[in-house]
N, C-alpha and C positions, 0 to 999 in steps of 0.2 A: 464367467460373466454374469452380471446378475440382471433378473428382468425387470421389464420395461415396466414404470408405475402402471399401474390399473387406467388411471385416467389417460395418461398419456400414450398407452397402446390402445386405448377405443377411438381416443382422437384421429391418430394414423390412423384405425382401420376405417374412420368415417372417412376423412381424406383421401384415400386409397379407392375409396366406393365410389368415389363422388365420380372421381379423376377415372376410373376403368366407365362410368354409364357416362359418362361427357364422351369418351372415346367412342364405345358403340354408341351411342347417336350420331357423332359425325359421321361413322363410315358406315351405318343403315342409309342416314339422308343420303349421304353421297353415290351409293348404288341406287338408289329411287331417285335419283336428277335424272333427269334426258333433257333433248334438245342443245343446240349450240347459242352462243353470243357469238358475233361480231366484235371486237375488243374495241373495233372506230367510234362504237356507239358511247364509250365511257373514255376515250380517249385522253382527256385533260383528268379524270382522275386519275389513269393509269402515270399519267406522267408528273401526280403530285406523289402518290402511293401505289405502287405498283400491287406488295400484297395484300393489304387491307383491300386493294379493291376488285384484286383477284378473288379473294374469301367473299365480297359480299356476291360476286357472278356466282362462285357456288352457293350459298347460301337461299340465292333467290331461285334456285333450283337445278341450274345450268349443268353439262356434263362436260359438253366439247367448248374448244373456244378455237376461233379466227384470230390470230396478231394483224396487228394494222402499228408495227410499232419498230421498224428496224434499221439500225444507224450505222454505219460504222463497226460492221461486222458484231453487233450488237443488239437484241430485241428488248429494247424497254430498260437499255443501261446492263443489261446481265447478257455475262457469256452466252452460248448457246445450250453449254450445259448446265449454267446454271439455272436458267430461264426453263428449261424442260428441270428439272431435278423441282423446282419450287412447285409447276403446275403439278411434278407425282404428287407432293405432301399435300397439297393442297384438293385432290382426288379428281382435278381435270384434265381433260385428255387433249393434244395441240392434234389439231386437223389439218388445217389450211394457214397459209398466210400470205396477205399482201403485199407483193414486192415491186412496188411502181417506180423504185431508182435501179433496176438492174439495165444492165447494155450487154452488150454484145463482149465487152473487154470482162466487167465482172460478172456476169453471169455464173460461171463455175465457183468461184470463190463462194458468189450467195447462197448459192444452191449447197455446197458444203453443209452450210452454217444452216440453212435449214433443215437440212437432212438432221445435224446433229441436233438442233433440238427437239427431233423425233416429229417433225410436221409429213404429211404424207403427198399434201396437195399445194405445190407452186404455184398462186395468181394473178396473175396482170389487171391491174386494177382499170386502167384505163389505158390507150395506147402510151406505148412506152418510148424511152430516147428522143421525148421535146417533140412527139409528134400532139398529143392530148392540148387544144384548147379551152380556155374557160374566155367568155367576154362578163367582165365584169358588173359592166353598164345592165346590156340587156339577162343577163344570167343566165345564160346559155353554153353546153357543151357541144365540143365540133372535133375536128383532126384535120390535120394536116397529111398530106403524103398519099392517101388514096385507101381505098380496101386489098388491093391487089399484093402494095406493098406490105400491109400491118400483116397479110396473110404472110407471107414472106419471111416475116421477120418471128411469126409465130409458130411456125412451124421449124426455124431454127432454134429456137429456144426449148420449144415441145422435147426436140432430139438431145439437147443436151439434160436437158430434166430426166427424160429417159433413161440416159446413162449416168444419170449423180442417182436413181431410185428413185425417183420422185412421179408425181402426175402434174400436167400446167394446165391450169384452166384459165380463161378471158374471162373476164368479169364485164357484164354490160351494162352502159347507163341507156338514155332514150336517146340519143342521137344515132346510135349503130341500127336503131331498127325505123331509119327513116331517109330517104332519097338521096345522096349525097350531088355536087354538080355535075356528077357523070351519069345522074341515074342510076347510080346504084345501091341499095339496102345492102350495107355494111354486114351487118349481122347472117343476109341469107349468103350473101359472098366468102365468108371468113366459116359458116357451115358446109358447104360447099366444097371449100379450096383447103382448109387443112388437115391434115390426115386424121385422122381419129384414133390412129394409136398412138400420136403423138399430143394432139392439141384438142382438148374438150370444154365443158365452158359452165360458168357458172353464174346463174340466170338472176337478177336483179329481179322478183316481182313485181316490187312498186316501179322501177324505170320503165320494166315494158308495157305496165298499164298505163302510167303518165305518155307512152309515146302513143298510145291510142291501139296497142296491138292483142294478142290474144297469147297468154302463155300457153294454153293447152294446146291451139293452132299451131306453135310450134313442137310443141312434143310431138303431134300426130307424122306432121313432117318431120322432123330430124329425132327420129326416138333414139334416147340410152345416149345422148350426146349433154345434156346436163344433170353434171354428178353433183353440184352444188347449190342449195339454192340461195339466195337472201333473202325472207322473208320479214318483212314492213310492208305496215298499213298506210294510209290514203286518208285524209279526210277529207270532208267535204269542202274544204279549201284548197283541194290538194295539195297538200303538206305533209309531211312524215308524224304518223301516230302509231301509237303503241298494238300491236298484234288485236286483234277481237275489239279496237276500238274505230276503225274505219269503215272504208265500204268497200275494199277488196275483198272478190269471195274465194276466202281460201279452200273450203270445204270443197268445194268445182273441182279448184287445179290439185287441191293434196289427192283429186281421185284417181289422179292418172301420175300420180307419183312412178308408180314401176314403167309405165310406159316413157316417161320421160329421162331414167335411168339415173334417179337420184339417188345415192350413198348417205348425203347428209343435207342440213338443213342450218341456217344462222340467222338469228333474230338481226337486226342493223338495225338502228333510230339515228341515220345522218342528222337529224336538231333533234331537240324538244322546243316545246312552244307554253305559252302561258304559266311559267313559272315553275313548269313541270322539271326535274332535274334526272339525267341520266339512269343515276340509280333508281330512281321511281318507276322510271320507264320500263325498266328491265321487268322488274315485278311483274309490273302491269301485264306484259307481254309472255312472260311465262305462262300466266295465271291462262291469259287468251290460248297459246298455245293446247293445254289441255282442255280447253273448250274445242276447240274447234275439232280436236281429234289428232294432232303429232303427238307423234312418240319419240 
């Protein structure tokens, strides 16, 4: 065989160089990402472009990610293993995911498909099986069917997550931490009432500050009972802003992190406002995140 021109093997070898320090940079940055997204917060990109906008989540720093995206035994159109095999190449890790269409009939099926996409933590986004209100008019979130019952029904879902491998956490907005027509605080009830090897929960920031409560006041009372949290900011409109650009003090509640028995953490931006776009956000919110001091 005879060898390669002179010019045409430096070319390959510049090629070759380019293409090995493009690879170590991707997987230096990708070890130096931490912190999680919320995948709801970029939702309508995930659903023009799944991986271009999985890449810009790592990109902007991110390590873990939240799904808020599952159909039809399906998250985001990809199997289950296809959807976990992309986030390996892509150097993020699947956490958690929101599963606000399970029942009582498919429960085990979902649970499957989560397990297979390597997620670790099953979440109920809001009360589940048509019990969750929204009033449109006034914009307000409510429920239907009582505290007694959502306990009820989450502590049987806790038992089946348990045996699919999994952990289930309740996710809260501001309605659960306020009086319902029985008198009773949703949230200290459903703390209370379900087991805690079975059913754990996973703490809205911005909803429990919008409901006028204290998150660390919880911690103190129910410690090691929120493994997850969602962290978004507040502005002074109260409205959802980018991490380090509100008036939520997260430096306060990250102090009592271990107390309150968090494992992980997820950036959310339910909107952006003033022309700001999702992916903007995320930055923004990164960048907040290492100010304020998460890891």
């Amino acid at each position: 065989m005879s060898a390669l021109p002179k010019t045409l093997c430096n070319s390959w070898i510049k090629n070759l160089a380019f293409v090995l320090l493009a690879s170590i940079s991707f997987v230096t940055n990708a070890q130096n990402n931490f912190g999680g997204l919320a995948l709801y917060t970029v939702r309508d990109d995930m659903g023009t472009n799944a991986k271009a906008t999985l890449q810009a989540v790592a990109d902007a720093g991110y390590k873990n990610i939240e799904a808020a995206g599952y159909e039809d035994g399906k998250f985001y159109n990809m199997s289950p293993k296809d959807f976990k095999n992309l986030l390996k190449e892509l150097k993020l890790k699947p956490i958690s995911t929101h599963q606000g269409s399970v029942t009582m009939e498919n429960a085990e099926e979902m649970m499957a498909d989560v397990k297979a996409a390597g997620f670790s933590y099953f979440v109920i986004p809001v009360p589940p099986m048509g019990l969750f209100k929204f009033d449109q008019e006034s914009r307000t979130m409510s429920m239907s069917g009582g505290a007694e019952n959502l306990a009820e029904i989450l502590n049987s879902l806790g038992e089946k997550a348990n045996a699919a491998g999994l952990k289930l956490l309740y996710h809260n907005h501001d309605f659960e931490f306020k009086k319902d027509v029985d008198g009773i605080v949703t949230i200290d009830y459903l703390l209370e009432n379900c087991d805690s090897k079975f059913v754990n929960f996973q703490m809205d920031l911005y909803w429990v500050t919008k409901a006028g409560a204290d998150p660390v006041a919880y911690f103190e009372k129910y410690p090691g009972r929120f493994k997850i949290w969602h962290v978004k900011d507040m502005d002074d409109k109260g409205r959802f802003a980018p991490v380090g650009k509100g008036t939520i003090d997260f430096a306060r509640i990250l102090a009592e992190k271990k107390k309150s028995g968090m494992k992980y953490y997820m950036v959310e931006q339910d909107q952006t406002f003033d022309g700001m776009k999702p992916l903007e956000a995320i930055n923004i919110s990164h960048k907040g995140l290492k100010k304020i001091g998460f890891k």
